[in-house]
ZAMARGU-4260 file (C-alpha; in steps of 0.2 Angstrom, whole numbers, plus 5000, padded with zeros to 4 digits):
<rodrens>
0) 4981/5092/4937 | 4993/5084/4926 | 4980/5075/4916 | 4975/5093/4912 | 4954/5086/4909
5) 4945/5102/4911 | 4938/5103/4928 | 4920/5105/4921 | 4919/5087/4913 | 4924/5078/4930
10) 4908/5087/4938 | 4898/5082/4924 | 4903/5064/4925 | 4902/5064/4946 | 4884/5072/4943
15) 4880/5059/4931 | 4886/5043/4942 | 4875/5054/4958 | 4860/5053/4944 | 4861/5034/4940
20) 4861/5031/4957 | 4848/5039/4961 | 4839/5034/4948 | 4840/5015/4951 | 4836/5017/4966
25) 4818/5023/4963 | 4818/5005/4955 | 4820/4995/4970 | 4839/4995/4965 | 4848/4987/4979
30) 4866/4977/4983 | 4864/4959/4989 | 4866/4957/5009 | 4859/4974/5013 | 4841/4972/5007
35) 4830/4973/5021 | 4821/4955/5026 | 4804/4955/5034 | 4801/4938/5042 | 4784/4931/5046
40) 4781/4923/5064 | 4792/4905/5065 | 4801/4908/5051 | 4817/4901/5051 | 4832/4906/5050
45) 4852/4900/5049 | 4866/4909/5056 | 4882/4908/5046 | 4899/4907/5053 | 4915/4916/5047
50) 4934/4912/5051 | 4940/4909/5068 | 4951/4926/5071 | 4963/4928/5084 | 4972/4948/5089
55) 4985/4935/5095 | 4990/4927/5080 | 4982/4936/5066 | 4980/4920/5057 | 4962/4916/5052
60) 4956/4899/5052 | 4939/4888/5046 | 4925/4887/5061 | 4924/4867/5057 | 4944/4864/5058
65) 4937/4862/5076 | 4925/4848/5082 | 4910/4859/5080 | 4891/4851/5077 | 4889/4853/5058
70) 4872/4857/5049 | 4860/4842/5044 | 4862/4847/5024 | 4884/4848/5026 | 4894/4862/5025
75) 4890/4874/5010 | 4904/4890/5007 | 4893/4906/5001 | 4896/4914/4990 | 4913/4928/4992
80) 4919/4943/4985 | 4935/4948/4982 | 4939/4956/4996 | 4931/4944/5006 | 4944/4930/5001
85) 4960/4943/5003 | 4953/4946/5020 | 4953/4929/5023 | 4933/4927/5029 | 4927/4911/5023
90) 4908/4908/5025 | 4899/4894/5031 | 4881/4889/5033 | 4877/4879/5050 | 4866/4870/5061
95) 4861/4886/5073 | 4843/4886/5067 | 4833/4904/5073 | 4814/4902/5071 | 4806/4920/5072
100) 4799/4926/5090 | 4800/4909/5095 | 4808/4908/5111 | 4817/4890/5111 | 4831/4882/5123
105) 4840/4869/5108 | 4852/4853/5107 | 4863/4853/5093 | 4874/4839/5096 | 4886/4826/5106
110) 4904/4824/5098 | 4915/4810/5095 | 4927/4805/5109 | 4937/4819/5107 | 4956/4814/5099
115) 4971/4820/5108 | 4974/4831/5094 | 4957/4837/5092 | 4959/4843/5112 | 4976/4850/5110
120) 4970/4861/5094 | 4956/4865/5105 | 4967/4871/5121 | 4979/4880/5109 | 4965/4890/5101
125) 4958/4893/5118 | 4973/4901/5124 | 4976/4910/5108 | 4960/4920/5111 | 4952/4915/5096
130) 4936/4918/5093 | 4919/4912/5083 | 4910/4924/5072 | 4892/4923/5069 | 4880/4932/5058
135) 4864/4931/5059 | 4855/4942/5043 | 4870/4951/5037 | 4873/4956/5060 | 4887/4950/5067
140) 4884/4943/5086 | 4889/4955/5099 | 4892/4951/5115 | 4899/4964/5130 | 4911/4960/5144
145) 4913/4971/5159 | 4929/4977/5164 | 4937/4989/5178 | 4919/4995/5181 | 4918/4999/5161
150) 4906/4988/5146 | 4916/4984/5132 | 4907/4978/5117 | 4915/4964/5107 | 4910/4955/5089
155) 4910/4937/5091 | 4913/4925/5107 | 4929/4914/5112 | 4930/4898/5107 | 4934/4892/5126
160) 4944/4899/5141 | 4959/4900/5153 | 4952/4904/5171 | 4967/4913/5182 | 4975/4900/5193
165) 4969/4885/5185 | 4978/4872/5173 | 4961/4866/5165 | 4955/4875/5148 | 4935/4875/5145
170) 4925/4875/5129 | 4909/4889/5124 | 4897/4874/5121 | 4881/4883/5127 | 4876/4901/5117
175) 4860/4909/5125 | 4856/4924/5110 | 4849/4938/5112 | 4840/4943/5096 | 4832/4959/5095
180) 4818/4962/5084 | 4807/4978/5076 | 4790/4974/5072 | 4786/4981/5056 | 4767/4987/5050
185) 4765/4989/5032 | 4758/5005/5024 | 4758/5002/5004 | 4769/5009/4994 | 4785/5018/5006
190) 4803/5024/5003 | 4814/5012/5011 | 4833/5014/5013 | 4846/4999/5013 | 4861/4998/5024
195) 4871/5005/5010 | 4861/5021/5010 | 4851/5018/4991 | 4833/5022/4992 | 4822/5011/4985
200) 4802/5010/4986 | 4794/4995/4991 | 4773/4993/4988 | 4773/4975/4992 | 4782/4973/5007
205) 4772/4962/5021 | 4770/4966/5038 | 4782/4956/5051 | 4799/4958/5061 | 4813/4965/5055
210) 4831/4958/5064 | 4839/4973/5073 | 4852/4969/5086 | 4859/4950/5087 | 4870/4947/5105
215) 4876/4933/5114 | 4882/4926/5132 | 4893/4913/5129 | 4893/4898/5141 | 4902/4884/5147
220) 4890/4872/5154 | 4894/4853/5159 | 4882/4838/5157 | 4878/4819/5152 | 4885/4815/5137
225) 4877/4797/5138 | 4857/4805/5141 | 4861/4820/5129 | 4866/4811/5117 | 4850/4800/5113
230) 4843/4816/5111 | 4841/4823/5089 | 4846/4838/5084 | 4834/4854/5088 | 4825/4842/5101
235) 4819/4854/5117 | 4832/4856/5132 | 4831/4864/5149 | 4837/4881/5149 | 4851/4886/5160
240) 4860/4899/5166 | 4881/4900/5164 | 4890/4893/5180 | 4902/4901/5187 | 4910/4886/5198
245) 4923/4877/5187 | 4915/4859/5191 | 4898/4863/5182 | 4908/4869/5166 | 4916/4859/5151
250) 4936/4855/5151 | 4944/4852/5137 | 4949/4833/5139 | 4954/4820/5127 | 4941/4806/5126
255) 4928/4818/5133 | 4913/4821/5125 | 4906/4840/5123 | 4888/4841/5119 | 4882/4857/5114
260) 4867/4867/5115 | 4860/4886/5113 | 4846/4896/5119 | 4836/4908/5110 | 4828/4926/5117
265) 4816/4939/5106 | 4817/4958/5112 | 4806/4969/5104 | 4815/4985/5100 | 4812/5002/5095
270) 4827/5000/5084 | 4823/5003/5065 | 4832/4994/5052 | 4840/5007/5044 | 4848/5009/5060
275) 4852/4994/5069 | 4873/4996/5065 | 4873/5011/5074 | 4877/4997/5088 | 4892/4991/5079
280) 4898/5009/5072 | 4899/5020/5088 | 4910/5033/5083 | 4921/5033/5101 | 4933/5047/5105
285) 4926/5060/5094 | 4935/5073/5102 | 4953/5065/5096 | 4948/5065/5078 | 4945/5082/5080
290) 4959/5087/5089 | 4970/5076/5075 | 4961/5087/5061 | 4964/5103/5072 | 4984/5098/5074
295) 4984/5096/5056 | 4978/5113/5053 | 4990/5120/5065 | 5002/5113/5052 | 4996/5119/5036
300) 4994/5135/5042 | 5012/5138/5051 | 5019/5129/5032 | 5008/5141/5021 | 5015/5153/5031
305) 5031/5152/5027 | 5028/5148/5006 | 5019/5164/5010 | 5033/5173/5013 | 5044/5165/4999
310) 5032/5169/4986 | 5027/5187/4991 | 5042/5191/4999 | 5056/5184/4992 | 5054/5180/4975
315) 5039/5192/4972 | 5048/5206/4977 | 5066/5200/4965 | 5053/5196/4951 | 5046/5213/4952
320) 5062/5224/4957 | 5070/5216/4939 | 5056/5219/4930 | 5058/5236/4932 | 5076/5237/4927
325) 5081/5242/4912 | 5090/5233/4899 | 5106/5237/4903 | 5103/5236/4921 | 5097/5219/4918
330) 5112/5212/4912 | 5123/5220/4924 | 5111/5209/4937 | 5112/5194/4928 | 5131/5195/4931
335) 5128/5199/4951 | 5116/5185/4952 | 5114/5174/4968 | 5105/5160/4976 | 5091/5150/4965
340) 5096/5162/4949 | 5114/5154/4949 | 5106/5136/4945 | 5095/5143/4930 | 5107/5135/4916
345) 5104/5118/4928 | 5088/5116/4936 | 5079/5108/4923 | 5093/5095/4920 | 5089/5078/4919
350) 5092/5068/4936 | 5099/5051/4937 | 5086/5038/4935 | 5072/5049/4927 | 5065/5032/4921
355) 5061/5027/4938 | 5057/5044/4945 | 5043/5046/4929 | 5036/5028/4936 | 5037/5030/4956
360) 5026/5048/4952 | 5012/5042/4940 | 5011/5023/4953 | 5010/5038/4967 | 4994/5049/4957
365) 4987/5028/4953 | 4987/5026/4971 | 4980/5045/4976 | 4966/5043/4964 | 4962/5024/4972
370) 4962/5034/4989 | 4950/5049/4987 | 4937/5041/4977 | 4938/5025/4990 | 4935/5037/5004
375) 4923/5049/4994 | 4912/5034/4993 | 4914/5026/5010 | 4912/5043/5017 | 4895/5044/5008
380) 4890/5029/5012 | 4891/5019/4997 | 4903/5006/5006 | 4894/4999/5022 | 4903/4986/5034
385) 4887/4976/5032 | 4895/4971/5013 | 4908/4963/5018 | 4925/4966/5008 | 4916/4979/4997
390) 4930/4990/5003 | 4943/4983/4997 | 4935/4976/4981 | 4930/4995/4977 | 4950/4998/4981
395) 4957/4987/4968 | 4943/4989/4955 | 4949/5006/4956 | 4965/5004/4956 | 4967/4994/4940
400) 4955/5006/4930 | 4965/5022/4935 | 4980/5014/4926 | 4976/5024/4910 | 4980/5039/4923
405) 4996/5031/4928 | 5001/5029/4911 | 4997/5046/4906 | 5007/5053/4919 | 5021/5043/4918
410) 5023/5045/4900 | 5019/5064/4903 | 5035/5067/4915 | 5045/5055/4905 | 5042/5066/4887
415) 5046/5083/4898 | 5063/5076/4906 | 5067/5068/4888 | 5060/5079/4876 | 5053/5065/4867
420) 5043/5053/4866 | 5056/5038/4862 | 5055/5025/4877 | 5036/5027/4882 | 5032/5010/4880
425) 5045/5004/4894 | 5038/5019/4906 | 5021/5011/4903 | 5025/4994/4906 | 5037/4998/4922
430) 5023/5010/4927 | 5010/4996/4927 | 5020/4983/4937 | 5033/4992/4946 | 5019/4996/4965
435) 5009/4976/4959 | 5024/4968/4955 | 5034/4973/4973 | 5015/4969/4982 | 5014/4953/4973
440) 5032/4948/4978 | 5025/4952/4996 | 5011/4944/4997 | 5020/4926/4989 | 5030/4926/5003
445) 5018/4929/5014 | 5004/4917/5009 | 5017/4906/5007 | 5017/4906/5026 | 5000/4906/5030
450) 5000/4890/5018 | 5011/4882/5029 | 5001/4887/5043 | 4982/4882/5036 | 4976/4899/5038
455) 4959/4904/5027 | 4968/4918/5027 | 4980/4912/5015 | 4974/4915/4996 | 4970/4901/4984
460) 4979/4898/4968 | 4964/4902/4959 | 4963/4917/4967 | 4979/4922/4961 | 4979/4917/4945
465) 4962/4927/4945 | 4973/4943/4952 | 4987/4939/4939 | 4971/4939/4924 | 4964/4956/4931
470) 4980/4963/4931 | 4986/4960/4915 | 4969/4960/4904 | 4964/4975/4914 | 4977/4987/4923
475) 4992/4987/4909 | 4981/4986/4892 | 4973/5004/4903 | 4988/5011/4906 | 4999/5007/4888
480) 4982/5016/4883 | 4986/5031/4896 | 5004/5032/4890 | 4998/5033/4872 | 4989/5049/4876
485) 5002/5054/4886 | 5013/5056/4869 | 4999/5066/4861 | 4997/5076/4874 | 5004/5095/4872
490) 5023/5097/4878 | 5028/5105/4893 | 5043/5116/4888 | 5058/5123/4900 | 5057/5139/4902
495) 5076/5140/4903 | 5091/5132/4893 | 5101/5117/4901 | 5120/5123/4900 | 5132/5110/4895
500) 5143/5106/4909 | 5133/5103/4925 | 5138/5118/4938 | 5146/5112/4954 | 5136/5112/4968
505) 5143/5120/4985 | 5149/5110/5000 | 5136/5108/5012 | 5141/5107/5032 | 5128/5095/5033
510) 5119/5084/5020 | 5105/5088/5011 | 5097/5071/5014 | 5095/5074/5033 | 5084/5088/5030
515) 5073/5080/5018 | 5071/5064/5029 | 5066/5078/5043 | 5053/5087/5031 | 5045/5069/5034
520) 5041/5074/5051 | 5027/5087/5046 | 5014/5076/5036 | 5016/5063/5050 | 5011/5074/5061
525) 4993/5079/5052 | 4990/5059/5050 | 4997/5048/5067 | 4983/5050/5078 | 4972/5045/5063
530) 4983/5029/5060 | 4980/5023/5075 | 4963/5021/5075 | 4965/5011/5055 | 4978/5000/5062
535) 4965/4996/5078 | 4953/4992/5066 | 4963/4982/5055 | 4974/4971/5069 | 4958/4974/5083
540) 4944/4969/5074 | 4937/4986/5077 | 4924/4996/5064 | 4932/5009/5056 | 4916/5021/5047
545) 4923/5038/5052 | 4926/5041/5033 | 4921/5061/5035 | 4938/5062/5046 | 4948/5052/5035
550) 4943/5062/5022 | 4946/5079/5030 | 4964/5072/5036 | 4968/5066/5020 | 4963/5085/5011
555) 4974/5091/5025 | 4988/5078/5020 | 4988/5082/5002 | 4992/5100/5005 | 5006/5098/5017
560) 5016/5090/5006 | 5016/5100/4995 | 5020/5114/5003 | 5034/5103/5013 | 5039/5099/4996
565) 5039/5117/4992 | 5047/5123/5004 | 5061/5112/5003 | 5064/5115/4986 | 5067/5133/4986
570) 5078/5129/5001 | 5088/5119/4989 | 5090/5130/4976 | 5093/5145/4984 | 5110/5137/4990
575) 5113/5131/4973 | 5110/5114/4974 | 5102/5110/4956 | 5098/5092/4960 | 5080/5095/4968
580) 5070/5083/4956 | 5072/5069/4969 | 5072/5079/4984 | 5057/5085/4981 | 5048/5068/4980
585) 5057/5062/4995 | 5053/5079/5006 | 5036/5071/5006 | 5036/5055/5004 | 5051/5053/5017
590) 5032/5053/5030 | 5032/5033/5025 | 5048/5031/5033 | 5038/5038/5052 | 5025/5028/5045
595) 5033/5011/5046 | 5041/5017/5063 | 5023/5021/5071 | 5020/5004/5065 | 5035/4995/5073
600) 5030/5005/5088 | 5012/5001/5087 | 5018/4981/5086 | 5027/4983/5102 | 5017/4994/5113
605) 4998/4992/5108 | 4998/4974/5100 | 5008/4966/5117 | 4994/4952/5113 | 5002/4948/5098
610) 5014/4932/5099 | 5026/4922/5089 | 5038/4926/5072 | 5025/4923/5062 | 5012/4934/5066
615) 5023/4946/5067 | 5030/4944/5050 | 5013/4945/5042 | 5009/4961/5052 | 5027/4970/5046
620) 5023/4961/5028 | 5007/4971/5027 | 5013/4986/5036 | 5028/4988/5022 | 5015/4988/5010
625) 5007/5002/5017 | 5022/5013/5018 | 5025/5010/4998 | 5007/5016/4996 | 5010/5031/5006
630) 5027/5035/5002 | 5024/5034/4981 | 5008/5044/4985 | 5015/5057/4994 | 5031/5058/4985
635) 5021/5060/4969 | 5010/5073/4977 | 5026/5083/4982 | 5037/5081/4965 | 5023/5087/4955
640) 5019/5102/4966 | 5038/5107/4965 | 5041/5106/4946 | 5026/5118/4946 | 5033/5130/4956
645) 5051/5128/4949 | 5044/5130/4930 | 5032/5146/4936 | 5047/5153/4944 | 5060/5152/4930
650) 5047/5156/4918 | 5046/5173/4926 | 5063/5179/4924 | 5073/5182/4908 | 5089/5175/4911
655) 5102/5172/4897
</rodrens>
């Protein structure tokens, strides 16, 4: 590790934070929206409502910028997290009222006339495939679909629809829910577990129902706007089952009126509450994460075989062979010498833009760090879908509080090219807003967009000046801190001395570039099938909570790299090309560059849905973002790897 903490202090720290965990939670410690809620018979509930999303547009939008039946009280936002905002989820309350194991058929309400404008914005997000999400005590509303003879499970229901051959569009303006429940018999005092896996013991909980499952049919169903209308909200209505001829449903029509009502069902289930996201989490296509890990394998062992033979073949056997050479056969070799030995007066010569180089590695370990520890705690279930935007939050938390690991490592690399510390400050400061600064310039342009568009997915100025405030108070005072140990630290001397004039370096037949763009090849190959599942999550609305794999892939990752990066340096030196200090970062993190292709490709051929320049500027927005983070990550992973193995190998010969 460059930080060079003994290993010893970062077990005792991760067995502390385990301790206080464990500890708090023998105290009824819990997070807010995953404590478990025993309701009493009749006890009512509201659902909430999040953004309208669309795998169409990717551009989230408010449930009430349509002409939905609002609550009695108003509309009240609760309460968001970070993440939750960058997401663009904005929470509302509203009038879908659950009263527990009461079995109720419910009129909401009869709109306005509708305006044209109100009926075109409802046809365009009909067609759009958007759709309405519900939660109902921290479950999001399921509903399933059958198609070619397979049930597909979806979260949320479509805000109207386009029947084949038919010009009209309809409205959803009758829900019949599903809501499954566990009845719950209490026993004193017992060790429950939230959703977020923290153990807490409860000696007052009452007996009662517990919400375990939450699923809708959604319905378009056509009646009298003039005798449902003298009707009051949650008044008693007949229930009814969804039509299926297109007269007896509701079109979209300006002027019409669209009343809308819902029906409610209780199932007793055997379904404990500890377990009721099982239904949202099931892990399909096992068998591919596996054979994804296995490829990976396959990789790192055909690379580890080949540094195998470089180390104990090639320059095991030159070390030893001159070690036991006498003095004066010594020098008549170091006049006979070939390959990597010719560059020892050049290898530790300073490259061209070592200022840069120092800040792209320590944003690259900033960014590694965010990752493990993200995944470390996701995988262990610290970070549970049912705490919405936690991830993320987690992400940039940690992100801005490993900064003083940036800084250390930037200003580490930047004294061992310079030999001193004279410029630190100006690595520290680059270091802390090089990666932010490029995302911020991103993100501008890109919320700049969904400004123009109304999205919720579009971030507030308060928001940013929020970001700006976290970033500065937070992430550079952390890593000016980091660089100042790095000037403290103990030096890293070159073995060797730099000659004065630079050597030439050889003609190549082909340039070295190519090869260090194909190295590339070899950690995509341990991640791809992997990154297709992440980007179906993040542009399918699908769960992603196969952490454990992700965290395997990732190990997997992190050691081919650096043996790509290896690999490739000693390729480099042995033809005398002393110029291997950004080569070796770019062996490895060259993999973004198949990353943003996988990407492009995954645009064309997986997300056909997808339409118009704007959402497919915000998906290639986001998608360039990613390929930074991984290529600064992997790129660091390889560089540091390199110099290691460069600085042990010159070490080991005595060359004047």
């Amino acid at each position: 590790m460059v930080a060079k903490m003994p290993s010893s202090n970062w077990i005792s720290a991760s067995l502390l934070v385990l301790l206080l965990s464990l500890h708090l939670g023998v105290h009824a410690f819990y997070l807010p929206g995953t404590f478990m809620h025993t309701y009493s018979p009749g006890e009512a509930i509201s659902a909430k409502v999040n953004s309208l999303t669309s795998i169409e547009t990717e551009l989230p939008f408010s449930y009430y910028s349509l002409p939905y039946c609002k609550p009695p009280e108003g509309v009240k936002k609760s309460a968001e997290n970070l993440g939750e905002i960058l997401m663009g989820d904005q929470i509302d309350n509203s009038p879908y009222r659950f009263r527990v194991n009461v079995n109720e058929s419910v009129y909401l309400c009869t709109t306005d006339p509708l305006t044209k404008e109100q009926a075109e914005l409802l046809k365009k997000r009909a067609r759009n495939l958007y759709q309405v999400n519900m939660v109902l005590d921290n479950l999001p509303v399921m509903r399933f679909t059958e198609q070619n003879g397979m049930i597909i499970q979806w979260t949320g229901f479509p805000v109207g629809y386009n029947p084949t051959g038919s010009n009209e569009d309809y409205i959803i303006n009758h829900l019949k829910f599903r809501v499954l429940v566990h009845q719950y018999q209490a026993q004193g005092d017992v060790v429950v577990t939230s959703e977020d896996g923290v153990a807490m013991v409860e000696s007052d909980r009452k007996s009662g129902f517990q919400i375990v499952g939450f699923e809708v049919v959604p319905c378009s169903v056509k009646r009298d706007p003039e005798a449902m209308s003298k009707l009051k909200m949650y008044d008693k209505v007949d229930s009814v089952n969804c039509p299926l001829e297109l007269e007896k449903s509701q079109a979209i029509h300006e002027n019409e009126r669209i009343t809308f009502t819902y029906e409610v069902e209780y199932v007793k289930s055997n379904i404990k509450w500890p377990s009721r996201w099982d239904a949202y989490l099931k892990m399909d296509g096992a068998k591919v994460h596996w054979f994804s890990i296995m490829n990976s394998m396959m990789v790192v062992f055909f690379l580890a075989g080949i540094v195998f033979v470089i180390f104990l073949r090639t320059v095991r056997r030159d070390l030893t062979r001159y070690e036991e050479m006498d003095k004066e056969a010594q020098a008549q070799m170091n006049e006979e010498l070939s390959g990597w030995k010719l560059v020892v007066g050049d290898v530790f010569r300073e490259p061209c833009c070592p200022k840069l180089l120092c800040v792209m590695v320590a944003d690259g370990i900033q960014i590694t760090g965010m990752a493990v520890v993200t995944i470390v705690f996701a995988a262990l279930g610290f970070l549970s879908p049912a705490s919405r935007g936690m991830l993320l939050t987690g992400m940039i938390i940690l992100y801005l509080f490993l900064g003083i690991i940036a800084g250390y490592v930037g200003v580490r690399v930047w004294r061992t090219i310079k030999g001193t510390s004279e410029g630190w400050k100006s690595v520290a400061w680059l270091t802390a807003c090089f990666f932010p600064g490029i995302v911020f310039v991103i993100l501008t342009v890109l919320n700049s967009i969904l400004w123009g568009k109304k999205s919720t997915g579009a971030i507030p100025i308060s928001l940013f000046f929020t970001l700006l405030a976290l970033w500065f108070c937070i992430s550079v005072p952390l890593t000016l801190i980091g660089g100042l140990f790095g000037t403290r630290a103990a030096s890293i001397d070159y073995p060797v001395r730099t000659n004065q004039i630079p050597r030439e370096i050889p003609e190549r037949k082909f340039p070295s570039w190519l090869l260090v763009l194909g190295a590339g090849t070899l950690p995509f190959g341990t991640l791809f099938i992997e990154l297709f599942f992440i980007l179906s999550s993040i542009w399918l609305g699908r769960f992603y909570y196969v952490f454990g794999f992700l965290f395997i892939v990732l190990f997997l990752l992190v050691i081919v790299c650096g043996e790509v990066s290896l690999v490739l340096t000693y390729m480099h030196l042995c033809v005398e090309d002393w110029k291997w200090w950004w080569k070796a970062f770019f062996a490895s993190g060259s993999v973004a560059f198949y990353v943003f292709l996988y990407s492009i490709n995954y645009l064309v051929f997986d997300l056909r849905s997808l339409s118009g320049p704007v959402s497919a500027t915000l998906y290639l927005g986001y998608s360039l973002i990613m390929a930074l983070a991984i290529m600064l990550s992997t790129g660091a992973i390889g560089f540091l790897l390199s110099f290691y193995f460069v600085h042990y190998l010159f070490s080991s010969v005595k060359i004047d």
